[in-house]
N, C-alpha and C positions, 0 to 999 in steps of 0.2 A: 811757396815753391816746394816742391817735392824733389830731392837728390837721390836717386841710384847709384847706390853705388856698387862698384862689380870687381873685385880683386882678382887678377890674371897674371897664370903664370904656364907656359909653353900651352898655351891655348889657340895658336892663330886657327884653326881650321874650325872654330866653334865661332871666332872672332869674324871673321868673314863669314857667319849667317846672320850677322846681326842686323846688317841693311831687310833683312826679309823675314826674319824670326822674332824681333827685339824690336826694334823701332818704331814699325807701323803698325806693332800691338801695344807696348807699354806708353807709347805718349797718348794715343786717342784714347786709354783706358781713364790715364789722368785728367785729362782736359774734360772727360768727362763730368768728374770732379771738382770741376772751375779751378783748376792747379796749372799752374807750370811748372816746366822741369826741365832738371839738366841731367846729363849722365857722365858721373866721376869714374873713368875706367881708370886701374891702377896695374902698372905694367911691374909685376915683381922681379925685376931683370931674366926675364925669359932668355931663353938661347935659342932660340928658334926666331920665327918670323911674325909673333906675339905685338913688337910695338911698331913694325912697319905698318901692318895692317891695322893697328889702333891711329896711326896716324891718317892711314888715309881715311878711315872712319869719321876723324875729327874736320878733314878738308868738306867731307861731301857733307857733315852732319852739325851745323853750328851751336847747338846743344852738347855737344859732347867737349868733356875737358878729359885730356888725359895727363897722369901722372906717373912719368919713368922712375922708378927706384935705381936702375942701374946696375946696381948688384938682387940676388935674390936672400930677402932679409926673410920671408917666412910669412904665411899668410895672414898671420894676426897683426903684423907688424904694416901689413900692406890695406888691413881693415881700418885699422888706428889711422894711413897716411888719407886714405879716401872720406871718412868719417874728418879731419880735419881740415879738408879742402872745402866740404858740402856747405852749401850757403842756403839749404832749404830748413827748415820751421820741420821739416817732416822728410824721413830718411827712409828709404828702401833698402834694402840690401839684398841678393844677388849673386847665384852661381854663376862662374862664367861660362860653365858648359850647358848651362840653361836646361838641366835636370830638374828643376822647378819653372815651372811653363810661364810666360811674360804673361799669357791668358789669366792666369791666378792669381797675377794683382788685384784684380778686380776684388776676389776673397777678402785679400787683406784691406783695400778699401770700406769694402761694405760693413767688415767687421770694426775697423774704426770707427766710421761711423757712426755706426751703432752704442759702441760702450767709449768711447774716446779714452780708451787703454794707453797708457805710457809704450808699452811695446804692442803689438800684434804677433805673434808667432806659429809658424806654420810645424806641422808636425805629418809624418806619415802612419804613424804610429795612433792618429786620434779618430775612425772613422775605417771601417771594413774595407780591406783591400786595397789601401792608399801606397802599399809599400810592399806589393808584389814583384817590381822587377827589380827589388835590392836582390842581385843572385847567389851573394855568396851567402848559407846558413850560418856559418861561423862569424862573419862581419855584424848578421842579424843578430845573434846572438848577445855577443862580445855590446852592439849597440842597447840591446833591451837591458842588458845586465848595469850598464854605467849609467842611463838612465832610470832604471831605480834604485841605485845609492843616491844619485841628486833628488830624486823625489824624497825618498825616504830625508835625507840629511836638511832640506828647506822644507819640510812639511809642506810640498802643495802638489798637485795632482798635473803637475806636468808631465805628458809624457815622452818628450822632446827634447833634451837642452843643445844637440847639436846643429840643427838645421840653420841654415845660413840665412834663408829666405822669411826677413820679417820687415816689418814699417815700425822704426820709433819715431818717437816723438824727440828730435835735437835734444830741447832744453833737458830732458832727462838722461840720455846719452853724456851732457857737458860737463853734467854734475858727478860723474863718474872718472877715476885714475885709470885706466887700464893698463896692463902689461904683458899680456898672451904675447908670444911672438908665432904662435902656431896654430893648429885649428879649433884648440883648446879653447879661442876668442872666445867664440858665440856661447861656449858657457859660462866663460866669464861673464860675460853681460850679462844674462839672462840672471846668473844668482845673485850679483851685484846689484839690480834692480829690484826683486825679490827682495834680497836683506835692507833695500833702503825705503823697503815700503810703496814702493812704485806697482800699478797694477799692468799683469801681465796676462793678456787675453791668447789660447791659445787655440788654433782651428785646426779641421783636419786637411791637409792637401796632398795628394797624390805626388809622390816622386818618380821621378823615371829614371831609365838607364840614359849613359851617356853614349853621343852617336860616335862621337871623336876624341881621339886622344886615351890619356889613361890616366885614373884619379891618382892624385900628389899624397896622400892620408896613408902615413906608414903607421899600422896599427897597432907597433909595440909604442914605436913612441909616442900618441897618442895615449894610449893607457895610462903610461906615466905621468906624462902633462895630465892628464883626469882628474889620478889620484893626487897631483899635488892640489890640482882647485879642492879637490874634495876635501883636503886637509886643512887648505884655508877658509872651505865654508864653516864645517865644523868650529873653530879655532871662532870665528866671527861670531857662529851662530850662538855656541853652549860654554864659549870661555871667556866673554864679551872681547877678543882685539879686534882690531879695526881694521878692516878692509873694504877702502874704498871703491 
């Protein structure tokens, strides 16, 4: 079984394309794949109309498991709750405003396939012009610049550590402590995987702008949360402490 999973939070107007954007691409993607699947939506106590419409998703969609946090705890913290519900051998993960196309699974399939990598990860930044409708220069910036301290600091040739959109493999996921409570996540993972010797395969995939709504990634605090991973990779990497 393969689990998607898609952390949401004041999303309902990206949530309601999902009967026609999301569903009748990424399951016949999988089933292609001889897989089944469910999709783990997690509802970060939105205040908007985020988990009505996740629930009527889960009435028409018997695939679909959703999970209310109630309050909003933070996106890592909403990665962590969907990663713990998923009952699939094999994990998807998932913007909710579907700025990485349901179409581009397929990617991340083939490239499984292929090398049967602990992670798959997708990048915009791996492949000419995959990351033209990121519009702000300064976001672009600020993003090339934090990924090459993690490059530099894990010695490998990632060009990516933020994007959300990749396929693990569970059991290597399980083996891992996490504690991002913010978008900070996906680089926790990524170097956590990384430092424990796990291989991480990385492709290139086109990002897009989003139709609806307006992205949650406040990019002072993000920096911050950065630099503290970055201090714990360091600290892991060249002073041997442990971070699992």
């Amino acid at each position: 079984m393969i689990s998607i999973v898609i952390p949401l939070f004041n999303e309902a107007e990206n949530a309601r394309l999902y009967p026609e954007r999301l569903f009748p691409i990424a399951g016949p993607i999988i089933e292609q794949y001889g897989e089944t699947y469910e999709y783990i939506l997690v509802d970060d106590g939105s205040r908007d109309a985020t988990l009505d419409e996740l629930n009527k998703l889960r009435e028409r969609q018997k695939s679909v498991i959703v999970i209310p946090h109630g309050i909003n705890k933070g996106m890592g913290q909403a990665v962590r709750t969907g990663l713990a519900h998923a009952s699939g051998n094999l994990i998807i993960m998932m913007d909710s405003d579907l700025t990485y196309r349901p179409e581009d699974i397929t990617l991340l399939m083939e490239a499984f396939k292929n090398t049967d990598a602990d992670c798959i990860s997708a990048s915009p930044y791996k492949g000419k012009d995959l990351a033209t409708e990121i519009s702000s220069p300064f976001r672009l910036f600020i993003s090339k610049s934090v990924n090459f301290l993690y490059r530099t600091l894990l010695q490998d040739d990632l060009t990516c550590v933020s994007a959300i959109f990749r396929l693990y493999k569970k059991k290597a996921l399980d083996e891992l402590i996490l504690e991002s409570d913010n978008f900070e996540i996906c680089a926790e993972i990524i170097a956590k995987l990384i430092l424990n010797g796990k291989h991480v395969h990385e492709i290139g995939v086109r990002v897009y702008s989003r139709e609806y709504g307006e992205s949650k990634l406040n990019v002072r605090k993000e920096i911050i949360n950065n630099l503290r991973i970055l201090y714990k990779i360091f600290k892991a990497k060249y002073l041997g402490r442990k971070w699992q």
